[in-house]
N, CA, C and O atoms as a Tinker XYZ file with bonds, in Angstrom:
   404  protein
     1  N     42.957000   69.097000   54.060000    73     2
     2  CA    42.319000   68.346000   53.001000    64     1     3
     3  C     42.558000   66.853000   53.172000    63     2     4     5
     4  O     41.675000   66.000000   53.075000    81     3
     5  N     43.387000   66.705000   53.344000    73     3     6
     6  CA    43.976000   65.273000   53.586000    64     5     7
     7  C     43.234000   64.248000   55.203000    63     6     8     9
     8  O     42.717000   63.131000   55.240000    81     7
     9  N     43.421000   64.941000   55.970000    73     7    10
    10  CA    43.008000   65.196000   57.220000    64     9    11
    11  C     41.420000   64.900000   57.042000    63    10    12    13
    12  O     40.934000   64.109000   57.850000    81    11
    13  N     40.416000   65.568000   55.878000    73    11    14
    14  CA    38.794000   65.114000   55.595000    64    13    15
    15  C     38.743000   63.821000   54.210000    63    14    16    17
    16  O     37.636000   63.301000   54.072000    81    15
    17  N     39.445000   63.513000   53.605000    73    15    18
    18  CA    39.870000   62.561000   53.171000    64    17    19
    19  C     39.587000   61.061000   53.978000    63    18    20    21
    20  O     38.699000   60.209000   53.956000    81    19
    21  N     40.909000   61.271000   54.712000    73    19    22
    22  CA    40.968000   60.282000   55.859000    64    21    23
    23  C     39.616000   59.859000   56.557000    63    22    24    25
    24  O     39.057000   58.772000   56.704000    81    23
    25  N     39.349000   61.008000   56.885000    73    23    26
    26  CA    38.386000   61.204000   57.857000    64    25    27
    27  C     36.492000   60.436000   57.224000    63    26    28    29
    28  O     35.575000   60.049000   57.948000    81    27
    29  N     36.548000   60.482000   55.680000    73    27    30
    30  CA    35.694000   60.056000   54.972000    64    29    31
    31  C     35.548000   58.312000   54.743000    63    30    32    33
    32  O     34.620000   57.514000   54.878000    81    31
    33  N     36.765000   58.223000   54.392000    73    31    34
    34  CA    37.300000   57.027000   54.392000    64    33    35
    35  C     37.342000   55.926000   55.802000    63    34    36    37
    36  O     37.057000   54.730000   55.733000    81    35
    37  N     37.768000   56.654000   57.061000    73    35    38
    38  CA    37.708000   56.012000   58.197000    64    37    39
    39  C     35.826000   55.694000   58.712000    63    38    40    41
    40  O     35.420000   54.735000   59.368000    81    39
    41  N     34.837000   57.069000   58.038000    73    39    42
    42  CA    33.603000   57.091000   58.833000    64    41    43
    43  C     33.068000   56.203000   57.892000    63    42    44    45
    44  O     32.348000   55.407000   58.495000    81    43
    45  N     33.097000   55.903000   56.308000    73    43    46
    46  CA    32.856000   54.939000   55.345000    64    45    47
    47  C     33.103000   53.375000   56.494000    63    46    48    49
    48  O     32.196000   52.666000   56.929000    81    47
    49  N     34.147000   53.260000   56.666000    73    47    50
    50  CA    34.675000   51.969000   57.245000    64    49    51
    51  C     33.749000   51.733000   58.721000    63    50    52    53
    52  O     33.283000   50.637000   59.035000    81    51
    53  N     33.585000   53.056000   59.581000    73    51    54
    54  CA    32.849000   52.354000   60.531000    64    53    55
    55  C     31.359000   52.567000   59.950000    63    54    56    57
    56  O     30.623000   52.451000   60.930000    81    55
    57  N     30.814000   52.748000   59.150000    73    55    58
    58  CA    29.312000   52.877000   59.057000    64    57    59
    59  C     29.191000   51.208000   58.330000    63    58    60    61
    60  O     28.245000   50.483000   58.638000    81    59
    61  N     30.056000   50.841000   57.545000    73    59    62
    62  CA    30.167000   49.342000   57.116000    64    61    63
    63  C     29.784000   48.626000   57.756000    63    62    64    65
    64  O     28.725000   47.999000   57.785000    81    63
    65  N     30.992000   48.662000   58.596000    73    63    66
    66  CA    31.145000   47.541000   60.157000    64    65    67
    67  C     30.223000   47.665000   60.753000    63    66    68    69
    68  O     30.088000   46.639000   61.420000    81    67
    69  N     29.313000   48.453000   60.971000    73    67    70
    70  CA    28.226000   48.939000   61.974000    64    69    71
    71  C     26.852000   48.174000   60.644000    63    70    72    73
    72  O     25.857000   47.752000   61.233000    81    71
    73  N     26.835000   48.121000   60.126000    73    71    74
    74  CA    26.002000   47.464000   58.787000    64    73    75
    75  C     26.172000   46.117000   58.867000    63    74    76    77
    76  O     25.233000   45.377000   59.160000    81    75
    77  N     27.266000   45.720000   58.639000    73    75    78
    78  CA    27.783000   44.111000   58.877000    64    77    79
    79  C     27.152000   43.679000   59.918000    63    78    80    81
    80  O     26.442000   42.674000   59.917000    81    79
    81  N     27.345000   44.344000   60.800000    73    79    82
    82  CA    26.973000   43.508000   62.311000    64    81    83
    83  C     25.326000   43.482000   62.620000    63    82    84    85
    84  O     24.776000   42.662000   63.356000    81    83
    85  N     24.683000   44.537000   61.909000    73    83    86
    86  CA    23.138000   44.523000   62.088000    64    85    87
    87  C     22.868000   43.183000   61.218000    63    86    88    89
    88  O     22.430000   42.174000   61.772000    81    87
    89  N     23.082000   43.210000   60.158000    73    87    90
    90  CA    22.536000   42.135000   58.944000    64    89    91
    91  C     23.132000   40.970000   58.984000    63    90    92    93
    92  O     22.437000   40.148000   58.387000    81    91
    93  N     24.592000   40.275000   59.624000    73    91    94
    94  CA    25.066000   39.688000   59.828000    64    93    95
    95  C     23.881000   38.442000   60.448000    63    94    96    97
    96  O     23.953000   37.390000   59.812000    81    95
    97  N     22.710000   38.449000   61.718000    73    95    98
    98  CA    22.150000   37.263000   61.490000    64    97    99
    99  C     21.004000   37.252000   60.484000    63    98   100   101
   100  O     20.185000   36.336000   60.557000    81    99
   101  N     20.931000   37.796000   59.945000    73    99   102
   102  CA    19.962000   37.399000   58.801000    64   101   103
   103  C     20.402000   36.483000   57.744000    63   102   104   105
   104  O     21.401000   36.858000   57.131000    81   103
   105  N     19.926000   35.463000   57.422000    73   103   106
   106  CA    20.315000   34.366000   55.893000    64   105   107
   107  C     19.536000   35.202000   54.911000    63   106   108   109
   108  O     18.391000   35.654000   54.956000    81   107
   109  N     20.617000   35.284000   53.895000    73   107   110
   110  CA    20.096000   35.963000   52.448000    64   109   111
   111  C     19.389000   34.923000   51.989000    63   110   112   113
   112  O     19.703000   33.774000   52.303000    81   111
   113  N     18.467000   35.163000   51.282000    73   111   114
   114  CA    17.739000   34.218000   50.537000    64   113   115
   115  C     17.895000   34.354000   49.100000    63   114   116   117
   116  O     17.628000   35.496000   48.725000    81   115
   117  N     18.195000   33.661000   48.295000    73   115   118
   118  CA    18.818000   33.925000   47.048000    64   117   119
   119  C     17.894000   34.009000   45.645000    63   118   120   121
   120  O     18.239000   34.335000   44.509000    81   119
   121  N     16.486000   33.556000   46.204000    73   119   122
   122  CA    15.131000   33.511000   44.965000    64   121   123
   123  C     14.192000   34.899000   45.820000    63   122   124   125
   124  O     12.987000   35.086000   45.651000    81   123
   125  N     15.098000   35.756000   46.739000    73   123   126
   126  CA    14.324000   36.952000   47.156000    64   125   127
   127  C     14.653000   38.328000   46.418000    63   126   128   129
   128  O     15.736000   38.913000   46.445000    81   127
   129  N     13.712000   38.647000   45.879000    73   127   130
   130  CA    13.471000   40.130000   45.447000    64   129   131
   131  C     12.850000   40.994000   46.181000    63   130   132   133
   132  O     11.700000   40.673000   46.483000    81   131
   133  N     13.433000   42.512000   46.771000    73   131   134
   134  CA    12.437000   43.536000   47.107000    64   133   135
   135  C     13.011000   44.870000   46.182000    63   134   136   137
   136  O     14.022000   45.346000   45.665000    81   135
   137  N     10.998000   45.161000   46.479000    73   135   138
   138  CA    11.251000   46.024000   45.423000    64   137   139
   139  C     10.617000   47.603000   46.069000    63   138   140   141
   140  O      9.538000   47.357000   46.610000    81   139
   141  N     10.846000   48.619000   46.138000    73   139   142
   142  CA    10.409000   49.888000   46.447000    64   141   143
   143  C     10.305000   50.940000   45.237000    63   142   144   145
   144  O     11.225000   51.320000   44.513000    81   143
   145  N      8.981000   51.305000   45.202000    73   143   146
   146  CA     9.007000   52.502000   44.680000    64   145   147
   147  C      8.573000   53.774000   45.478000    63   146   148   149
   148  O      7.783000   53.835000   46.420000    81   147
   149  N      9.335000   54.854000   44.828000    73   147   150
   150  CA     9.034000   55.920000   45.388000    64   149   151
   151  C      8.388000   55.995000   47.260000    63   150   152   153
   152  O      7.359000   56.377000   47.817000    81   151
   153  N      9.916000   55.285000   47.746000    73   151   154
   154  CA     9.258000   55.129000   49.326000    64   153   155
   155  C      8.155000   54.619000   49.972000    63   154   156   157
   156  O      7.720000   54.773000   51.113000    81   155
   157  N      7.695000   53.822000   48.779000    73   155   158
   158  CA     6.345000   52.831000   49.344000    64   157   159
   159  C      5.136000   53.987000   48.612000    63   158   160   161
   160  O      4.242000   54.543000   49.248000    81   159
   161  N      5.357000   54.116000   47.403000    73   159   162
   162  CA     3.883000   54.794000   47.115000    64   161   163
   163  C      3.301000   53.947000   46.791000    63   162   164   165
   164  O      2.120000   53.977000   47.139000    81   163
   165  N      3.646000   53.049000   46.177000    73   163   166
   166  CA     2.732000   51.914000   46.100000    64   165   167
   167  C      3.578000   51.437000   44.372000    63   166   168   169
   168  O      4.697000   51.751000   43.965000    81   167
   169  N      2.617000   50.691000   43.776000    73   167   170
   170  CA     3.099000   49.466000   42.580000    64   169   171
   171  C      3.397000   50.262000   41.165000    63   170   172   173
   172  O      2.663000   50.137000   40.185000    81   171
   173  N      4.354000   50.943000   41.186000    73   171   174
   174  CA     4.419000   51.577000   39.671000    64   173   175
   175  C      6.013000   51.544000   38.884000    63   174   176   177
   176  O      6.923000   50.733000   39.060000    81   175
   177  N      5.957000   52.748000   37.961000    73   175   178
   178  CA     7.194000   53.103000   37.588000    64   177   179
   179  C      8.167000   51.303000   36.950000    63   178   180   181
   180  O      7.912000   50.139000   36.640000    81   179
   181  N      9.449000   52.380000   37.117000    73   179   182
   182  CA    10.539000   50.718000   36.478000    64   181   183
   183  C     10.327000   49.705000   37.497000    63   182   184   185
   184  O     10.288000   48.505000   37.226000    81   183
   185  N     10.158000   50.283000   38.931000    73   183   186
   186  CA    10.312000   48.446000   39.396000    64   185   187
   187  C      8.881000   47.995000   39.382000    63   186   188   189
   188  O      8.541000   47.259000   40.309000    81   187
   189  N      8.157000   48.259000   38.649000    73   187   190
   190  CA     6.970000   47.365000   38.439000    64   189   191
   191  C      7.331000   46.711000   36.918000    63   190   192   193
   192  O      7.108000   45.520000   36.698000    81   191
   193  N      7.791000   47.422000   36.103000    73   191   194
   194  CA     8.297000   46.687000   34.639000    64   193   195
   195  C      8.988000   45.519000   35.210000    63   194   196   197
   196  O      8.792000   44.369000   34.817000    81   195
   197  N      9.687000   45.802000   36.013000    73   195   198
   198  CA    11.037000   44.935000   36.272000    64   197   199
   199  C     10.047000   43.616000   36.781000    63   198   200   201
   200  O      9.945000   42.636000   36.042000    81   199
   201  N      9.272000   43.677000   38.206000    73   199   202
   202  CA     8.414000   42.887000   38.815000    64   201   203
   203  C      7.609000   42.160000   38.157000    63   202   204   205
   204  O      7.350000   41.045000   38.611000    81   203
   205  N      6.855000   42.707000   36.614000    73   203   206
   206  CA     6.367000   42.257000   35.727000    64   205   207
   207  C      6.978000   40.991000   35.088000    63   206   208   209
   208  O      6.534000   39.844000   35.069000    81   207
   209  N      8.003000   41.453000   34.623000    73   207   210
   210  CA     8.770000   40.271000   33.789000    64   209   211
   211  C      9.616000   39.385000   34.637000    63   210   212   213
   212  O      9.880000   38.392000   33.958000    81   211
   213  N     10.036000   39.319000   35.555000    73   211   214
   214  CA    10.311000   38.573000   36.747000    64   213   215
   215  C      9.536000   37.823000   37.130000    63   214   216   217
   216  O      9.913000   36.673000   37.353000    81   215
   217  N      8.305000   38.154000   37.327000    73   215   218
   218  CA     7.120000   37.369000   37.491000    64   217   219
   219  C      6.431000   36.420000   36.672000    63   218   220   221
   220  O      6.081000   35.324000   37.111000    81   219
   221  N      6.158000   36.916000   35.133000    73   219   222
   222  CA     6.067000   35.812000   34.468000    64   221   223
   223  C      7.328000   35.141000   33.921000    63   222   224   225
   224  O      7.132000   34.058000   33.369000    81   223
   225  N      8.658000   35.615000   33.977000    73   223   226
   226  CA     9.644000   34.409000   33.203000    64   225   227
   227  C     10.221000   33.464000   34.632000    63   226   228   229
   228  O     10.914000   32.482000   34.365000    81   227
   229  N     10.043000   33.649000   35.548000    73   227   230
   230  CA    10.565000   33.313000   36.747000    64   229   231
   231  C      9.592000   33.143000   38.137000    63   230   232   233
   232  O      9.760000   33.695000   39.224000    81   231
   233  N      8.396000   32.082000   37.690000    73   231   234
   234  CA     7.455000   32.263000   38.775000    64   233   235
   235  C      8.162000   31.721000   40.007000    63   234   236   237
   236  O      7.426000   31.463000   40.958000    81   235
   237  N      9.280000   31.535000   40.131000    73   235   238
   238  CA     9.749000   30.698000   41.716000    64   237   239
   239  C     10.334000   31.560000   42.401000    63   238   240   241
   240  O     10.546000   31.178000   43.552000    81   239
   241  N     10.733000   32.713000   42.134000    73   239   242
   242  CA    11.154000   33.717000   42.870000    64   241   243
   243  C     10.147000   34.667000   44.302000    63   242   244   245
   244  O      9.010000   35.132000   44.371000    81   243
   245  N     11.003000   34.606000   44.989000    73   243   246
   246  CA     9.840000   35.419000   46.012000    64   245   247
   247  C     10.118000   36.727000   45.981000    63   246   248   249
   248  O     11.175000   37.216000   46.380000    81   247
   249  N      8.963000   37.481000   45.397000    73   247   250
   250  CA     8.997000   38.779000   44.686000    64   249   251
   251  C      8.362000   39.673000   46.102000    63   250   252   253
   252  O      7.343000   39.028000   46.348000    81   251
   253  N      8.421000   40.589000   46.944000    73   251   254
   254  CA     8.450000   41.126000   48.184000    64   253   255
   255  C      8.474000   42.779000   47.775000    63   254   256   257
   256  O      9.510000   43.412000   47.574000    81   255
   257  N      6.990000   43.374000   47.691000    73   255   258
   258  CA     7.028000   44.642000   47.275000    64   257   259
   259  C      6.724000   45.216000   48.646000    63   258   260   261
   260  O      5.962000   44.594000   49.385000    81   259
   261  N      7.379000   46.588000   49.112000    73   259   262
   262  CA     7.266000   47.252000   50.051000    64   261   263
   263  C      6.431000   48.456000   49.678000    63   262   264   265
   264  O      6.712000   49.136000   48.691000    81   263
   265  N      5.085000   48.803000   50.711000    73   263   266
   266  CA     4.690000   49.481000   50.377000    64   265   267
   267  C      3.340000   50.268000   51.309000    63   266   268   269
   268  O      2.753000   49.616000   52.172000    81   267
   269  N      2.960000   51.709000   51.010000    73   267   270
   270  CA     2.464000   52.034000   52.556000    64   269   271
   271  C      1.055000   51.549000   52.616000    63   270   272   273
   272  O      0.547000   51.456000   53.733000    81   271
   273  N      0.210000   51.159000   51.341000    73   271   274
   274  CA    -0.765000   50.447000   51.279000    64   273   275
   275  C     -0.634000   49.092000   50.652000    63   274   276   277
   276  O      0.470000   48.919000   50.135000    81   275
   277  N     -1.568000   47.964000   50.548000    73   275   278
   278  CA    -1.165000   46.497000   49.415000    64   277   279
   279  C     -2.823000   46.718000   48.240000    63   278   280   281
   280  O     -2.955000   45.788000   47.445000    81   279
   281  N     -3.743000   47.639000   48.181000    73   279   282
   282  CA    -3.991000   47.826000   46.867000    64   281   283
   283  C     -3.515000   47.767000   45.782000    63   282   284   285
   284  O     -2.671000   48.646000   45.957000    81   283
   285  N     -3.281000   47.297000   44.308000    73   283   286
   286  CA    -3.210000   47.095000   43.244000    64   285   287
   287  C     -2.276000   46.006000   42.963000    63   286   288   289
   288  O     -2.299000   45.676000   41.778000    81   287
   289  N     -1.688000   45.531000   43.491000    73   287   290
   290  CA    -0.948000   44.504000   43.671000    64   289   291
   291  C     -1.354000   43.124000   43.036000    63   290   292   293
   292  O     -2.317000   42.538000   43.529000    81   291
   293  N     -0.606000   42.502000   41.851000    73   291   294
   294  CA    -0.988000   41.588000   41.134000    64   293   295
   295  C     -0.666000   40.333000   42.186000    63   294   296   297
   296  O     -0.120000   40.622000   43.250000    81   295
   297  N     -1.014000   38.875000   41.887000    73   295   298
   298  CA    -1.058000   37.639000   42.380000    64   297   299
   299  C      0.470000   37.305000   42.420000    63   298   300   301
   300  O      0.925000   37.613000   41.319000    81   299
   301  N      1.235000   36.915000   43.051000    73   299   302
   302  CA     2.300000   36.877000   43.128000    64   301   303
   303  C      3.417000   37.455000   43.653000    63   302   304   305
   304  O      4.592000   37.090000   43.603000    81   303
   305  N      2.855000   38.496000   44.212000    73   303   306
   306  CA     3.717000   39.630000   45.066000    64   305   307
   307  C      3.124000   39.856000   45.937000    63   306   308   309
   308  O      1.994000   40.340000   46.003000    81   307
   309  N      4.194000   39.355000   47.166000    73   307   310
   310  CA     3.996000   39.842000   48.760000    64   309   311
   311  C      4.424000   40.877000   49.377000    63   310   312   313
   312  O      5.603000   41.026000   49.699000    81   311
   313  N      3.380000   41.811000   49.635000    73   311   314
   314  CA     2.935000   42.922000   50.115000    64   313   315
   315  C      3.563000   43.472000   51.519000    63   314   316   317
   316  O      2.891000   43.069000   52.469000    81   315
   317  N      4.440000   44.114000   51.824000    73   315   318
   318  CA     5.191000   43.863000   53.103000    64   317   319
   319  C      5.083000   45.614000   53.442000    63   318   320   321
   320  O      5.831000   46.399000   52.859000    81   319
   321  N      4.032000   46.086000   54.476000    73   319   322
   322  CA     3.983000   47.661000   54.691000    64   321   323
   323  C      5.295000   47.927000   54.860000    63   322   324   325
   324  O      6.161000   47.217000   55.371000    81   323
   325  N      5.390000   49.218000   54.300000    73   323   326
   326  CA     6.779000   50.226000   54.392000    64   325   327
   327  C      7.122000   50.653000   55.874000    63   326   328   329
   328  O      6.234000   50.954000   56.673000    81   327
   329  N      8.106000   50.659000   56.107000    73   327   330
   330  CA     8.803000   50.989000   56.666000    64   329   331
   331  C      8.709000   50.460000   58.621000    63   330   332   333
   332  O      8.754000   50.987000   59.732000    81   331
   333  N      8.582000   49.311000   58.080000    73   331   334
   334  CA     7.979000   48.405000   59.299000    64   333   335
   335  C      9.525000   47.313000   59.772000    63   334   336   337
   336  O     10.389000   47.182000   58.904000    81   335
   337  N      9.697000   46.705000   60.972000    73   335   338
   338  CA    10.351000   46.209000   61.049000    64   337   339
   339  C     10.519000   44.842000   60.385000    63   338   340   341
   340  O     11.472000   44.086000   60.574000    81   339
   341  N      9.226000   44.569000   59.391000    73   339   342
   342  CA     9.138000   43.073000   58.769000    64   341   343
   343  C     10.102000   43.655000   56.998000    63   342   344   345
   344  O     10.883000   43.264000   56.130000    81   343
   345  N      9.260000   44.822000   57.442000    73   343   346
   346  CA     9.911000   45.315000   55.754000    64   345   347
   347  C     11.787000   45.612000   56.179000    63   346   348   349
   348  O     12.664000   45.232000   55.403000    81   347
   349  N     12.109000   46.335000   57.512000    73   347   350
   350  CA    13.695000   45.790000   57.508000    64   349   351
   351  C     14.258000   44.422000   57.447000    63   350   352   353
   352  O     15.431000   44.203000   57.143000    81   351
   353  N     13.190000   43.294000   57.812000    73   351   354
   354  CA    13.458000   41.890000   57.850000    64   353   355
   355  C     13.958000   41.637000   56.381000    63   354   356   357
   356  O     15.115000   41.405000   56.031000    81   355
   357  N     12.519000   41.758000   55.376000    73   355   358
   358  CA    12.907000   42.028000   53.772000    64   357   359
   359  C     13.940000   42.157000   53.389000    63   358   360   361
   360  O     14.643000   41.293000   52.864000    81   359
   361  N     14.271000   43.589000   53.653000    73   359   362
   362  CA    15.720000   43.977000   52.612000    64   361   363
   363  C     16.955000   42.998000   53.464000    63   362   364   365
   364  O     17.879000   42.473000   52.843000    81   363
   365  N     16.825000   42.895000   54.635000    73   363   366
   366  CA    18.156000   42.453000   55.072000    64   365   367
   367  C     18.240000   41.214000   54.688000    63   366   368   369
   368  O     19.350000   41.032000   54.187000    81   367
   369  N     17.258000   39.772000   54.677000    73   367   370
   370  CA    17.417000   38.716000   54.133000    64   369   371
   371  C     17.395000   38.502000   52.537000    63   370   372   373
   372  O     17.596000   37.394000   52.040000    81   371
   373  N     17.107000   39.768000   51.706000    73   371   374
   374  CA    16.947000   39.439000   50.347000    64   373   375
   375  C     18.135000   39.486000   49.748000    63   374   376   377
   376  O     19.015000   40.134000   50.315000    81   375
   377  N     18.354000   39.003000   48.827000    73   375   378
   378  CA    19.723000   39.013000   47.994000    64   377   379
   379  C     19.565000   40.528000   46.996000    63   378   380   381
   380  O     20.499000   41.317000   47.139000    81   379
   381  N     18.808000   40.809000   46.335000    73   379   382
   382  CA    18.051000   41.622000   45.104000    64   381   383
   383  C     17.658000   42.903000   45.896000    63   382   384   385
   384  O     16.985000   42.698000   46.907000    81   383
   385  N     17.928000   44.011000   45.638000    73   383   386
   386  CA    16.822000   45.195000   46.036000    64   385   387
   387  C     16.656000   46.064000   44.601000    63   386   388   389
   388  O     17.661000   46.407000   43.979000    81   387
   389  N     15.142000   46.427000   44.078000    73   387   390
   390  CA    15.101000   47.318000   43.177000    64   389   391
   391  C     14.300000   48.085000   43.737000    63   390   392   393
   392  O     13.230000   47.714000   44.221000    81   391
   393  N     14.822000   49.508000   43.737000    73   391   394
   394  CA    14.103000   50.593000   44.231000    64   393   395
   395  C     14.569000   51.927000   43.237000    63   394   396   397
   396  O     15.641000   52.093000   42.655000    81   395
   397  N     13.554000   52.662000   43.264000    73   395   398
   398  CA    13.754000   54.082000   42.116000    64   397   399
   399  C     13.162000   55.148000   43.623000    63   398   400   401
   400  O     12.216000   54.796000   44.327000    81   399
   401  N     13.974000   56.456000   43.855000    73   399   402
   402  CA    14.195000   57.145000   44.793000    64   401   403
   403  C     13.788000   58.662000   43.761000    63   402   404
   404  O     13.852000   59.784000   44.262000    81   403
């Protein structure tokens, strides 16, 4: 027991370090939001509430929705296809991620 403990704790620590070092050159950007729903179904659910009011109380933010089409998408949100290497660019430079799974 002790022995898978450890063992949780040590694979926690290298999956970190192995995280650190991918995202490490990316600059966070600190007025960046991304947002995912449901794996890129597209613009709904809480992180569209959320995107909503973000958007009008805070137009300076760069609001960055991931998604497998850019249909319905209001003025102000940049459209970044799912699961693309621009959309790993996204999450790794953004400060913010809201996503519902």
């Amino acid at each position: 027991m002790i022995v898978l403990q450890y063992f949780k704790i040590l694979a926690r620590f290298v999956f970190m370090f192995l995280i650190s070092a991918v995202l490490l050159p990316f600059k966070i950007k600190p007025n960046k939001i991304v947002f995912i729903n449901f794996n890129g179904k597209g613009y709904g659910d809480t992180p569209k509430s959320i995107c909503e009011y973000l958007r009008t109380t805070y137009p300076d933010l760069d609001l960055v929705w991931l998604a497998r089409d850019n249909e319905g998408f209001p003025d102000g949100v940049r459209v970044v296809k799912y699961g693309t290497f621009q959309a790993f660019y996204e999450q790794a430079s953004s400060k913010v991620w809201v996503y519902n799974v």
